[in-house]
RONU-359244 format. One record per atom (N, C-alpha, C): x, z, y. Coordinates in steps of 0.1 Angstrom, whole numbers, plus 2048, in hexadecimal, padded with zeros to 3 digits. Layout:
BEGIN
XZY...
END
This chain:
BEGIN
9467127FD9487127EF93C70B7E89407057D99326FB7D292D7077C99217077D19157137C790A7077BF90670A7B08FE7057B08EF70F7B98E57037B68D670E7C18D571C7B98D371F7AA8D272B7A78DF7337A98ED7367A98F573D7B18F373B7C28EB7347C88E67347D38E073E7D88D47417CF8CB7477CE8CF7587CD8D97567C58DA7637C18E67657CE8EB7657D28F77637E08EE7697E68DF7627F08D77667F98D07707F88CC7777EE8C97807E78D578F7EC8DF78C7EC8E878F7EC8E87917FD8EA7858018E978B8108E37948188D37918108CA7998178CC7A880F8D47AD80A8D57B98098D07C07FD8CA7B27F48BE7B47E78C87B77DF8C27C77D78C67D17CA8C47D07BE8B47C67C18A87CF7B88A07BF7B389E7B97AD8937AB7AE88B7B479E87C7AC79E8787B27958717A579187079D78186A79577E86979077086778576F86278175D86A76F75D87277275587876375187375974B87574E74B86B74074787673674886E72A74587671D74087871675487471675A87A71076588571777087E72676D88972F77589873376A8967307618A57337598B273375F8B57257698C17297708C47367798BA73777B8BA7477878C27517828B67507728BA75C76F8C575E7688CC74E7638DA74E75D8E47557698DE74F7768E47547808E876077E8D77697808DB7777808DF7807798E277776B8EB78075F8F877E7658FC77776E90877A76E90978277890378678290579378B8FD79A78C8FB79F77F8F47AB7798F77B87809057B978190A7C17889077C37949027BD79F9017B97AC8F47BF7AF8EA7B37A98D97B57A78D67B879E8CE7C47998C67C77938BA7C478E8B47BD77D8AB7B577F8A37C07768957C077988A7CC7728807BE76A8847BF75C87A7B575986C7BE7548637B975D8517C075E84D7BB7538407BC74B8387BA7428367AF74382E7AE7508247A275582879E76382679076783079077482279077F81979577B80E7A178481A7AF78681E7B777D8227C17808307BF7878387B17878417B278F8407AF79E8347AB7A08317A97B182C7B77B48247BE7AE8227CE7B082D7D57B58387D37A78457DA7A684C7DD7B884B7CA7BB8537C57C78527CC7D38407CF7CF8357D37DF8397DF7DE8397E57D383C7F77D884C7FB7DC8547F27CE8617F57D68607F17E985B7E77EB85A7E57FB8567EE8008487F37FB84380080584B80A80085280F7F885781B7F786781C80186E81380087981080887880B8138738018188717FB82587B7F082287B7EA81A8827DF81687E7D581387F7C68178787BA80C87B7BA7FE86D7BA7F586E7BD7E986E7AF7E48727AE7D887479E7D287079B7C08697957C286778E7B686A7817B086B7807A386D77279E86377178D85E76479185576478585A75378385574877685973B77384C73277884C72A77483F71C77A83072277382871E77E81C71B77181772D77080F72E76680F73D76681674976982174476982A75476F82875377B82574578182974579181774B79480F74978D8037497937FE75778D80476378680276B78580D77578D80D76F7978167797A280977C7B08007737AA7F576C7B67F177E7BC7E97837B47E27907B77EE7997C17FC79B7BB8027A47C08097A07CD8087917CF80A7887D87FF7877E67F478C7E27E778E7EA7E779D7ED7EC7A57E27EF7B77E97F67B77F57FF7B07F28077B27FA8077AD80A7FF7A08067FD79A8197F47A381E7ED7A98147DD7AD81B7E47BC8247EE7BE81C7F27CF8248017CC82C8047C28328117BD8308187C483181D7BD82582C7C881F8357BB8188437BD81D84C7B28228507AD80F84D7A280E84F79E7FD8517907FF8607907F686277F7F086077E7E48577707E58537737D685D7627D08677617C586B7527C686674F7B88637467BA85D73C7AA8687317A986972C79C86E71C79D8617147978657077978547027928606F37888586EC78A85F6DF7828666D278786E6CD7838796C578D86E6BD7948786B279C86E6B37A88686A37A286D69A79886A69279385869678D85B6A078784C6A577E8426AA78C8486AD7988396B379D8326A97A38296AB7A08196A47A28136A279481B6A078B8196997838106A277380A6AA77B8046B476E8126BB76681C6BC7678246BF75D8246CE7598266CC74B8256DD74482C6E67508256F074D8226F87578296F97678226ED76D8226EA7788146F277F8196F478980A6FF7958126FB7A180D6F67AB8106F67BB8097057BC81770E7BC81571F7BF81771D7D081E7137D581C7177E480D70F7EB80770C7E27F970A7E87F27107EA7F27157D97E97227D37EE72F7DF7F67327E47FC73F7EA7F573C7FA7F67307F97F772D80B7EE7388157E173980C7DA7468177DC7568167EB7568077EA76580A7FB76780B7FF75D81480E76181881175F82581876282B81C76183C82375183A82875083083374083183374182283172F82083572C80F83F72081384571E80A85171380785470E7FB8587027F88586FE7EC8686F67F38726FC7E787E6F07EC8826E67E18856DF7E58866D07E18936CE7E089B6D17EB8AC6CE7E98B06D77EA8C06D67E38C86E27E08CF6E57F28CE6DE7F78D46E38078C96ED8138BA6E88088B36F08118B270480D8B87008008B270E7FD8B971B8028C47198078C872480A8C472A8198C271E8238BD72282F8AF7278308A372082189772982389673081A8A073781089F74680E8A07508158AB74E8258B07518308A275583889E74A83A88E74A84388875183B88275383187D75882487D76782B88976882A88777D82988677B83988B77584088977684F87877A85187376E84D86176D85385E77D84886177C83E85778883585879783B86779B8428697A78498667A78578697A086286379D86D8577A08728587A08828437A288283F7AB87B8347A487C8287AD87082D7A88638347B38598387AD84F8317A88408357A283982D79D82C83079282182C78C81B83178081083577781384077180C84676381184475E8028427537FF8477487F084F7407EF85973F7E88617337E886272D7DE85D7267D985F71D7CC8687167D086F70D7C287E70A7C28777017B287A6F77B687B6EA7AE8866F17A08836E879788F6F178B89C6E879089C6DC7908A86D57978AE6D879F8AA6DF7A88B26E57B98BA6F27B08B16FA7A88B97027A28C970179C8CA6F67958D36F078F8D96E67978D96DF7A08E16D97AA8EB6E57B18F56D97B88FE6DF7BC9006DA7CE9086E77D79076E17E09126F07EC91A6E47F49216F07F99176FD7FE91C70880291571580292171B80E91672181991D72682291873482392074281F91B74F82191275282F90D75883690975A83F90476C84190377085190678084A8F477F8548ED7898518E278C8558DF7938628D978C86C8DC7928768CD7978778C87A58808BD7AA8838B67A888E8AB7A288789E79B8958A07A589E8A27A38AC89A7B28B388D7AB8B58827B78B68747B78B78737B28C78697A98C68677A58D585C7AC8DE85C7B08E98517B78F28477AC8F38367B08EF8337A08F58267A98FD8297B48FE81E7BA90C81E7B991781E7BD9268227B79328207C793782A7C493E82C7D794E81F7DD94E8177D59528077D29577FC7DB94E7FE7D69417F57DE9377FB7E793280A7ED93480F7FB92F80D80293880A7FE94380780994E7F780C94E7EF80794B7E180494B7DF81093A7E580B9387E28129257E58229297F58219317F883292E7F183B9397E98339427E08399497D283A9457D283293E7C48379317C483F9297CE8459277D784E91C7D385E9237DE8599307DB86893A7CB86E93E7C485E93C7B78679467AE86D9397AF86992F7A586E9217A287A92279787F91D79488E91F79589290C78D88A90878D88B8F979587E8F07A18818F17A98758EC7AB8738DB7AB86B8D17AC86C8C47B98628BF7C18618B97CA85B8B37C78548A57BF8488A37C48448957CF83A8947D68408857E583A8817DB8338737E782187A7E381C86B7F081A8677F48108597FD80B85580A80585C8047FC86580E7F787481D80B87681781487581B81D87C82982087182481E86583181D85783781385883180485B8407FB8598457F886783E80186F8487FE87B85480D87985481587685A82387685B82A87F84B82B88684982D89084283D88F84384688383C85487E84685A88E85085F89385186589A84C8638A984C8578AB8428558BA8378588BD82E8548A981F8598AE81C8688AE8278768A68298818A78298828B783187E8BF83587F8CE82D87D8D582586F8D081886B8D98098768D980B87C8CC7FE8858CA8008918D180E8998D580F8A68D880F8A28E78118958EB8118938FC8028959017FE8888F67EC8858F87E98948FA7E889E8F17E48AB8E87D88A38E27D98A18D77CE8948D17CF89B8C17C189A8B97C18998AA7C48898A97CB88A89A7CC87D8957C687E8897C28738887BF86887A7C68618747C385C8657CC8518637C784A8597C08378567BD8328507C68368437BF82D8347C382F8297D782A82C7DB81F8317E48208347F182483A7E98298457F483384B7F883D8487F284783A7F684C83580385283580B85D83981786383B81B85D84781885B85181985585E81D86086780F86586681187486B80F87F86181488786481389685C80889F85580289B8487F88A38497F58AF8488008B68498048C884A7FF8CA8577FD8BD8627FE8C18737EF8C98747F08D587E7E18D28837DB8CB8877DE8C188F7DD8B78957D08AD88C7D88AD87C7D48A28767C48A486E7BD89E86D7AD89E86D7AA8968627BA88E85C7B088984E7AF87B84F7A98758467A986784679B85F84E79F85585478D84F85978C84584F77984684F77683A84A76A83983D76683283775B83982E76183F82676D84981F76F85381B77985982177485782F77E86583677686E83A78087884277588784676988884B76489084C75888E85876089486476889886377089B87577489287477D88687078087D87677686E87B76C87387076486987475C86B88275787788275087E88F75787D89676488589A76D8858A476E8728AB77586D8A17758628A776A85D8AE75C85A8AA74F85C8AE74A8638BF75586E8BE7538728CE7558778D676486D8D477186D8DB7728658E67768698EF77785D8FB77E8548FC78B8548F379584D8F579A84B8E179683B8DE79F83F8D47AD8338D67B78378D07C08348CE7C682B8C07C28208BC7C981A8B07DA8178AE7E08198A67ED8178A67F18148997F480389A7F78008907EE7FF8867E17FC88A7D47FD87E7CC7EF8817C67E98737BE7E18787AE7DE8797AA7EC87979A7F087A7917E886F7987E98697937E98567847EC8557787E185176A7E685076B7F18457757F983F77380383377780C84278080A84978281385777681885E76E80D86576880B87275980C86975680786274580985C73F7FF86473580686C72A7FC8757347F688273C7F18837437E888F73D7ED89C72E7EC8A07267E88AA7277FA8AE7238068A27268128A373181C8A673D8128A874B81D8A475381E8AF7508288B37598328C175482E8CD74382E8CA73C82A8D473E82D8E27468388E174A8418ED75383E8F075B83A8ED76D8388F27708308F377882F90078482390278A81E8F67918148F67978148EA7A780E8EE7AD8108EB7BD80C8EA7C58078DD7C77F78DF7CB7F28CD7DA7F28D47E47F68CC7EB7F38CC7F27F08BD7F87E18BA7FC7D88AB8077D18AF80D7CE8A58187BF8A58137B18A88037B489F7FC7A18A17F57A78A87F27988AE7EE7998B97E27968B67E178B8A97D578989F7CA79689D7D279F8A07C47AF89B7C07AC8A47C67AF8B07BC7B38C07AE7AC8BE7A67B88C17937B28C57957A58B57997AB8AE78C7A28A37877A889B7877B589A7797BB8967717C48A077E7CB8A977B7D78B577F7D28BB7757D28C677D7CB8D87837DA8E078E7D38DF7997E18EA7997DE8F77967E88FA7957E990B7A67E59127AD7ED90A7BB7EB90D7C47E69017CF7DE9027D67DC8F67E67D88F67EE7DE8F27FB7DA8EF8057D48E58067CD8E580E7C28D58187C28D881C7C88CC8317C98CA8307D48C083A7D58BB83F7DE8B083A7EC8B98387F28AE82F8038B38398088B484580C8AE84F8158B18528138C38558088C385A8058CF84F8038DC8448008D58398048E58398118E283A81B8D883682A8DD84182E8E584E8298E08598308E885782C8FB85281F8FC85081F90783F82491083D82790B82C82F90A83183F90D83884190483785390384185590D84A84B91585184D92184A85392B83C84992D83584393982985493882785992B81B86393082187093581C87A93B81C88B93B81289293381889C92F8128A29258038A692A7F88A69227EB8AA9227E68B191A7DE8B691F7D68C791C7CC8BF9177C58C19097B78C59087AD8CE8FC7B38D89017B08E390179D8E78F17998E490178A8E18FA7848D98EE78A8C98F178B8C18EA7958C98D879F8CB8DB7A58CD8CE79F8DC8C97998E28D17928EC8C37848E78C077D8D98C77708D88C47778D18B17848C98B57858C38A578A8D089D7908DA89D7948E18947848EB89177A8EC89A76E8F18937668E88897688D988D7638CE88176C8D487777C8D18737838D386A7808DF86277D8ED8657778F78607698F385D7618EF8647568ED85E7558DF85375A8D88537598C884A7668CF84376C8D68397768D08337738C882477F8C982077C8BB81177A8C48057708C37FE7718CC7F376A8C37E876A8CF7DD7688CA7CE7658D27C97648D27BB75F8DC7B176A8E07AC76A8F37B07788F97A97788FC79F76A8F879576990378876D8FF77C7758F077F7748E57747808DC7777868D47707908CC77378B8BE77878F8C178378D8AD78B79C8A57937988A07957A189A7997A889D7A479E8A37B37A28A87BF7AC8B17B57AB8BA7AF7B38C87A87BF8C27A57C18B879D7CC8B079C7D58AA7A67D28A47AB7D78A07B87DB8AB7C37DA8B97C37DB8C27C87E48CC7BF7E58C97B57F08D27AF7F98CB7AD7FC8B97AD8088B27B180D8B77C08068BA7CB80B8B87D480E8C67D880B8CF7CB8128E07CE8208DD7C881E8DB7BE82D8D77B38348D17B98368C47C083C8BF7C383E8BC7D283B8C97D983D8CF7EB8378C27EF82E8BC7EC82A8AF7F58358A37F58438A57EC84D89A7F184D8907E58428917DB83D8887D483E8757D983F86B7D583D85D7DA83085B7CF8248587D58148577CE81384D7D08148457C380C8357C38008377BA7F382F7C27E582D7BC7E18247B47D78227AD7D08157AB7C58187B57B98127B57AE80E7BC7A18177B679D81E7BA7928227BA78A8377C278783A7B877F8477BC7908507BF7988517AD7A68527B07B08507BE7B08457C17B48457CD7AF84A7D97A184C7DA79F8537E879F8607E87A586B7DC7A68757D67B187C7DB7BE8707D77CB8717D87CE8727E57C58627F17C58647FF7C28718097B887B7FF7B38868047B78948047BB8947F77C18A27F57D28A27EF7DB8997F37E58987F47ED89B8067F38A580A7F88A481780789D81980489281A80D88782281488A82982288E82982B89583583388883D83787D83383E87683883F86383184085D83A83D85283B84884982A83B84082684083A81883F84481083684B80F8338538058238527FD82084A7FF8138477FB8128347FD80D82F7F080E8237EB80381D7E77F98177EF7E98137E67EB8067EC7DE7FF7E37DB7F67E87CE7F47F67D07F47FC7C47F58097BD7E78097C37DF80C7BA7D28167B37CF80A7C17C97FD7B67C57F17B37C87E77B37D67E77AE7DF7E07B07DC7CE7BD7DA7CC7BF7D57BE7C27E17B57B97DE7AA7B67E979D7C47DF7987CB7ED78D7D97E77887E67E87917E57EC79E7ED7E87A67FB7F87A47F28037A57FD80A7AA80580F79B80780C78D81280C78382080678681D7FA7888267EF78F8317F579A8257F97A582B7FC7B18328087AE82D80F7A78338207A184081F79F84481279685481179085E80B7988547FF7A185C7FB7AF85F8087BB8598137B785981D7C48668237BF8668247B38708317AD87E8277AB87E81D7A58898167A588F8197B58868107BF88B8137CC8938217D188A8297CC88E83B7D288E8447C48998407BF89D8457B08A08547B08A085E7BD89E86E7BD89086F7C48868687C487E86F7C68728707B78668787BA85B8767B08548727B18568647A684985A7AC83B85B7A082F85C7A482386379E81A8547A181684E79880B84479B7FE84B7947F384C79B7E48537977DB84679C7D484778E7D383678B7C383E7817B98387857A983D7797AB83176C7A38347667A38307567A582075579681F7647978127627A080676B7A880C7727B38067757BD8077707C080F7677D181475A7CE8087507C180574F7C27F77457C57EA7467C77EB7547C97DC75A7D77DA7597DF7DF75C7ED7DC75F7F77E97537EF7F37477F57FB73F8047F973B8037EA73880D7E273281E7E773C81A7E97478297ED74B82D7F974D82580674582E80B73D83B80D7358377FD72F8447F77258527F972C84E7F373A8597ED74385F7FB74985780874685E81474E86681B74586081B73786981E72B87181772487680B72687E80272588780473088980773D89180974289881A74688D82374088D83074288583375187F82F75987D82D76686F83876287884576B87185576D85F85977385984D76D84B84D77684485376F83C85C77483386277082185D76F81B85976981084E76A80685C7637FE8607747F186176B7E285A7707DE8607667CD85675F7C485F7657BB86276B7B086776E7A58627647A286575C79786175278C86774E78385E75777186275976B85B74D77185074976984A74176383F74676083E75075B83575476382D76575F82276776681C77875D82478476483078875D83878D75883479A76182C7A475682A7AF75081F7B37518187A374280E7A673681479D73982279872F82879072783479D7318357A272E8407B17218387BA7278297BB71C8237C371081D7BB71281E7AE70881B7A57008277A97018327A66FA83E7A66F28427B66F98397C16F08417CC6EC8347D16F182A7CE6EA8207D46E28147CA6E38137BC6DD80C7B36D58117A76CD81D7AC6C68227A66CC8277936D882B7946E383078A6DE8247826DE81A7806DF80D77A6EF80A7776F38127686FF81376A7098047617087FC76970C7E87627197EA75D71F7EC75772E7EA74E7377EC75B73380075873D80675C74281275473B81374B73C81D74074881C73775482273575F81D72E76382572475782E71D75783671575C82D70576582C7057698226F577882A6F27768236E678882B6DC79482A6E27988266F07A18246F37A88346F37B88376EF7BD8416F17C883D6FB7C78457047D484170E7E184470A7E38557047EB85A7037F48506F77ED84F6EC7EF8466E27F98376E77F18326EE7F38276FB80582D6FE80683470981383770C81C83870381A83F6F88248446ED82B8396E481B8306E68228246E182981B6E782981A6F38318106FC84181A7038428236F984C82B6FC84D83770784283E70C84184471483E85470E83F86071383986971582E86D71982487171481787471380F88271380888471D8018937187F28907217EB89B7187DD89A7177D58A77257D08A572F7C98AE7347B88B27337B98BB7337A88BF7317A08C873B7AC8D273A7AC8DD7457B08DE74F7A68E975A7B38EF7647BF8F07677C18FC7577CC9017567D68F97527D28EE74D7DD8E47467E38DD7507E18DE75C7E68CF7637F28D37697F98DE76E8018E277480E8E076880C8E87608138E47528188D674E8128CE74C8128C374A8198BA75A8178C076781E8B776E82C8BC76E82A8CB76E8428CE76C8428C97638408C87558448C57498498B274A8408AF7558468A075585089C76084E8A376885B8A17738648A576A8658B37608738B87578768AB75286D8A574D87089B74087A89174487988C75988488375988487575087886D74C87586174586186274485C85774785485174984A85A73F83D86074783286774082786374481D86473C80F86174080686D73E8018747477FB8817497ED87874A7DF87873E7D587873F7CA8877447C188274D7BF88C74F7AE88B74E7A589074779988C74378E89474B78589175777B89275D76F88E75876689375E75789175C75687F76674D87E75E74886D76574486876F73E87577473287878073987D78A74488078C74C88279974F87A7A174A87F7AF74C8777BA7558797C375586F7CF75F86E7DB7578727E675B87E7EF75087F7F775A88480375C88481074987C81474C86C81274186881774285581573485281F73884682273484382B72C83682371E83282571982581F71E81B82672580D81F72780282271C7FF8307267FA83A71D7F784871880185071881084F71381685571D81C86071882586A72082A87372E83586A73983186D73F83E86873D84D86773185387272F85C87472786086E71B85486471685885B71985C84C72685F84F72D86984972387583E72287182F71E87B82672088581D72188F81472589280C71C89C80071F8A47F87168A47EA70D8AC7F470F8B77FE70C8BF8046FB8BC8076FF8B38116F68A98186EC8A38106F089F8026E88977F86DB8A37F26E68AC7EF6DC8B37EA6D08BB7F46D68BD8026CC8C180E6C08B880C6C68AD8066B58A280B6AF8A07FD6B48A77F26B18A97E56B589C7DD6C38967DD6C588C7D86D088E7D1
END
């Protein structure tokens, strides 16, 4: 049949199974979206504030569903303000098409109003960019498009689309989607070598990263840990990977993870990576980390292996599927000794705070009474976030949404409405500090404009708390414009952008205030106002051994 390229577009969209696109209209993409007024019915279009908050949107609907998330922004600034959420997203890969149009193909080069070579600009933060030129090409690399971005290690694709290809015309052949199987690329040789490194460990440790969620691999590493009889870990990513109700589980590593997990791992014989890529916020001093132990990487790329941590042993292929053939190959092991040496760290290191006053740990701990843990938590970037990572218990996988690799302030609003649009019965809660709700506030608009049930709260110190945290122990409280003490009202803010609003101060107020917003069933902003001077503890100083692991405890023993 004769499609012009934008009914093209929208067709392949269509094939791939797309519900949901989220984006901002402009003068080059217009056909698209004439397109997609006419199958409105089909796809669903979320127009965001800013087409920053529609690449957010994209990433969380992706991480919340397991689905490639999609955006559409026009030439020129829209296309280049997708850049940041375009970079979230390779950095943690999480499967996103992002499609631009730019200007017919006569005008490119040629400086023309708002012309940008966006597949240049993208090139180092996408797996594949594309720019098409003819109406025959586009439907086969939309095809490729979701192919490369869900595959593998998954993550961002770009396609820009000339405005002419848009509007040309050209036969169109449906095609139905068929599913990559994952390829083995380990050999007999090193699964046998691995699961006998497995068996002989005396003190074996399990960290889960990200890898372990988009592969859907949370039940093998459950299987793998009770065989091993192993504590687990889990980078900021892996998060709901494994269980954090388990005994098993010890908490996050890394400069704000436990001191069991950091110790433990520290002097463990055997650690185990799965699906992680030993992140310097992970690993600390490189030269210092798991001095003791074997190590076992098993990833999809093959790119991780030995380039930060050299693995003694290593497996590449999808994690689901090396564990299933892994947890074949072991017999169950005892260790005994080992697992109550970690459960006397866990009693002696646990995570605390100040009960006498309202902070944030308190918050983040009476969401996760209220809402039995089955909450969906998207972050922004900061003190907030490693709060939410700590005293939230993660039962199950996609349920926690940050930005990890590139750590983007503004990020989790966006993602909040892409989560909940995605998983429209669950409760989606984005906890975001003062000075990240300012960055991206604006798409509020876009959740009360559609009615989209998110609950947005503010942790409000007043100030950018964890570059005021490291101001205070490492730059002699030299505190450089981080202080955010000014007239802004937030609550004010929501009310005006159509939202529900309530004020916290207290203890006693916060439990109140979170039923009262799940009742509400439409978009609230729970501020919730702390001291300035609260910290994230323990933490570990930039470069140092993980194990040098500190907390207020510690500070004040040496009178600091």
């Amino acid at each position: 049949m004769q499609l012009n390229g934008s009914e093209i577009v929208v067709e392949c969209l269509k094939e791939q199974g797309v519900d949901t696109v989220f984006g901002y209209p402009g003068g080059t993409i217009l056909n698209v979206y004439d397109a997609l007024y006419k199958h409105s019915d089909e796809i669903r279009h979320i127009l965001t504030s800013h087409e920053q908050g529609a690449a957010h949107a994209a990433d969380g609907y992706a991480r919340a569903t397991g689905r490639v998330g999609v955006c559409l922004a026009t030439s020129g600034p829209g296309a280049t303000n997708l850049v940041t959420g375009i970079a979230t997203a390779f950095m943690d890969s999480i499967p996103l098409v992002a499609i631009t149009a730019n200007v017919t193909l006569p005008q490119l080069g040629k400086d023309s109003f708002q012309e940008v070579d966006i597949a240049g600009v993208t090139m180092p933060i996408t797996k594949h960019g594309y720019i098409v030129k003819k109406v025959e090409d586009l439907a086969p690399t939309l095809r490729r498009a979701f192919e490369i971005a869900r595959t593998g290690r998954p993550g961002p694709v770009l396609v820009d689309i000339t405005k002419d290809v848009t509007a040309a015309v050209c036969e169109f052949e449906p095609a139905k989607v068929k599913a990559e199987e994952p390829k083995k690329a380990y050999t007999e040789p090193e699964m046998v070598r691995v699961a006998e490194l497995l068996c002989k460990a005396k003190k074996p440790f399990l960290m889960v990263g990200g890898g372990a969620i988009l592969s859907g691999a949370s039940e093998e590493v459950a299987a793998l840990a009770e065989l091993l009889d192993a504590p687990v870990c889990d980078t900021l990513m892996g998060k709901g990977a494994f269980d954090g109700h388990s005994p098993r589980y010890t908490g996050m590593i890394g400069m704000h993870g436990t001191k069991t997990s950091n110790l433990g791992v520290s002097e463990c014989d055997l650690l185990v990576a799965l699906g992680a890529r030993f992140s310097d916020r992970v690993v600390g001093n490189p030269k210092c980390f798991a001095q003791h132990a074997r190590i076992v990487h098993i990833d999809i790329d093959a790119a991780e292996i030995n380039k930060t941590i050299r693995a003694d042993e290593c497996l590449v292929g999808d994690l689901k599927l090396v564990l299933q053939d892994l947890n074949a190959r072991i017999t169950a092991q005892h260790h005994a000794d080992w697992m109550a040496h970690i459960g006397e760290m866990k009693a002696k290191y646990p995570l605390r705070y100040e009960e006498d006053r309202l902070s944030c740990p308190y918050v983040i701990e009476e969401i996760d009474r209220i809402t039995e843990g089955k909450a969906v938590i998207t972050t922004d970037v900061g003190q907030h976030q490693m709060w939410a990572a700590q005293f939230f218990h993660y039962s199950r996988p996609r349920t926690f949404l940050s930005s990890g690799g590139l750590g983007t302030m503004g990020y989790g609003l966006g993602a909040c409405i892409g989560a909940q649009v995605g998983r429209p019965d669950d409760i989606c809660i984005n906890i975001a500090g003062d000075g990240c709700f300012r960055m991206n506030m604006n798409e509020l608009a876009t959740a009360s404009r559609y009615n989209i049930p998110i609950i947005q709260v503010v942790i409000n110190n007043h100030v950018l708390g964890m570059v005021r945290q490291w101001q205070t122990l490492f730059y002699g409280k030299r505190y450089s414009q981080t202080v955010l003490n000014d007239l802004v009202d937030f609550c004010k803010v929501a009310e005006g952008l159509g939202c529900e609003a309530i004020r916290v101060t207290k203890r006693e107020e916060v439990a109140p205030a979170i039923e009262k917003a799940i009742a509400l069933k439409k978009p609230v902003l729970i501020e919730c106002v702390i001291p300035e001077d609260d910290k994230v503890f323990p933490m570990v100083p930039a470069g140092k051994p993980i194990s040098d692991a500190f907390d207020a405890e510690d500070l004040a023993a040496k009178g600091e």
